[in-house]
N, C-alpha and C positions, 0 to 999 in steps of 0.2 A: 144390238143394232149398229152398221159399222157409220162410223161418224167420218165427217167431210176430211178429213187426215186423213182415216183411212183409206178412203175414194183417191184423195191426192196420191198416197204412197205407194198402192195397187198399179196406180194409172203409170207411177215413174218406172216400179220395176216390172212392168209389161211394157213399155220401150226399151229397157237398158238387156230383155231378153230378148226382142227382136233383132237388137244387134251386137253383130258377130264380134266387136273389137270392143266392148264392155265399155265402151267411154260415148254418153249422151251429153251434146248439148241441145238447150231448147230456151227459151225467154219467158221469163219469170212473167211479164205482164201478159203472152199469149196463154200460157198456164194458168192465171190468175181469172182469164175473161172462161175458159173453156169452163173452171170449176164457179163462174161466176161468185168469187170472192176477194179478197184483199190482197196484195203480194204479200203483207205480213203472214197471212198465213201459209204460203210457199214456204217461205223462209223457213217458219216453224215446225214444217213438217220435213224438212232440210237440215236444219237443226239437231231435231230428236231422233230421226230415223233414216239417215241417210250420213252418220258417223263414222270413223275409222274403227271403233267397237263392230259395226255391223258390216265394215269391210265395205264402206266407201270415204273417198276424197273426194271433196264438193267446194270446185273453183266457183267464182263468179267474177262477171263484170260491169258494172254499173253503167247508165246512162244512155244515152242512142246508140242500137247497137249491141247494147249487153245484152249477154247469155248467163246462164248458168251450165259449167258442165260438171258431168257426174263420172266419177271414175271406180270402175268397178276393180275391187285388188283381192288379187287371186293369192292363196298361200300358197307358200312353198313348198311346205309339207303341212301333216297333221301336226305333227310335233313342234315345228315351228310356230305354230298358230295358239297350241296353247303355252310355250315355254312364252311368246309375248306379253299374252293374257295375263300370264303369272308373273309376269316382271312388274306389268303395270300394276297389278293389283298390290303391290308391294306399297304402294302411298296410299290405299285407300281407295273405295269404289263405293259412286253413290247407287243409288236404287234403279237410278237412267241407264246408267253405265252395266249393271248388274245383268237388265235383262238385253240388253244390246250385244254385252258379250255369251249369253246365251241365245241369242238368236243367232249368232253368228255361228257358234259351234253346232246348231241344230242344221244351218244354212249346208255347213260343210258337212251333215252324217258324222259328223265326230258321237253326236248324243240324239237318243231319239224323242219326239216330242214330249211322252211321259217323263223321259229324263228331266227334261228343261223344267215342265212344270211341278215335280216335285222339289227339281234345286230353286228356281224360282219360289216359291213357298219359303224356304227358310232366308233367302237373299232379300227378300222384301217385307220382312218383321218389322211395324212400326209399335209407334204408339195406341192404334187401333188392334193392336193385338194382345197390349199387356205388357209387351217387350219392343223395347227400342234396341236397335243394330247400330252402333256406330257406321262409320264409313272404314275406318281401321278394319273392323271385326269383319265386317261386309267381304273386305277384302282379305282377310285371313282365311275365310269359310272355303272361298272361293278356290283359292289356292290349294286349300285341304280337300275339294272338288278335283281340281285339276289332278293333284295327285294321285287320286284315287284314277281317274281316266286314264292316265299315264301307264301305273302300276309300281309306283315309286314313293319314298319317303325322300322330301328335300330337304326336308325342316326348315331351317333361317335362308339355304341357299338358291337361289332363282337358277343355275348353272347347272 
């Protein structure tokens, strides 16, 4: 059942498709009264799913007058998109970040949804499964994903 996030995060990127120059602004408190809820949960669903992992920058501006704009960012290439991925994952990725850079690469046809949800499945091993994933290893796996996407071995090199 999709929960009020969900509704929120539907509703932002069915604007930011309506228009042609990929950059929405709109005010957090009209947003806030439409989904009759809190601006904190704006925020939160701004937060978690409207990140530069899922290929947005999300300004804001507070007070009378404030907006929020959303900036839609396009890759350059495929290759550039995941050589990123693999750089950042070089520090570590949590479980947030995990499936945000797989929605991103589903976003772009890099991987198909089976993809995502089988790599998803092992980037999200916790405690409820037996096996805890660091954030290191998270980001190890991930890399050894990319590679494989690629069709390249890097080993230690992001380059």
């Amino acid at each position: 059942m999709p929960t009020l996030s969900d509704a929120i995060e539907r509703y932002i990127r069915e604007l930011l498709t309506r228009n042609d120059d990929r950059i929405l602004e709109i005010q957090r408190a009209a947003l806030a009264n439409r989904f009759r809820c809190v601006p904190s949960q704006i925020n939160y669903v701004l937060k978690t799913r409207f990140t530069p992992e899922h290929g947005y920058i999300v300004e804001s501006r507070r007070g009378e007058g404030g907006y929020i704009r959303i900036i839609r960012v396009e890759s350059v290439s495929r290759r550039d998109l995941l050589m990123s991925i693999y750089r950042a994952a070089s520090d570590g990725v949590g479980r947030g970040q995990a499936m945000g850079y797989l929605h991103r690469m589903r976003e772009e046809s890099i991987i198909t949804e089976r993809e995502a949800r089988l790599m998803a499945v092992v980037l999200v091993l916790d405690r409820m499964d037996q096996v805890e994933v660091s954030r290191r290893q998270r980001g190890k796996i991930l890399q050894k994903f990319i590679e494989v996407i690629l069709g390249v071995s890097m080993g230690e090199r992001a380059d």
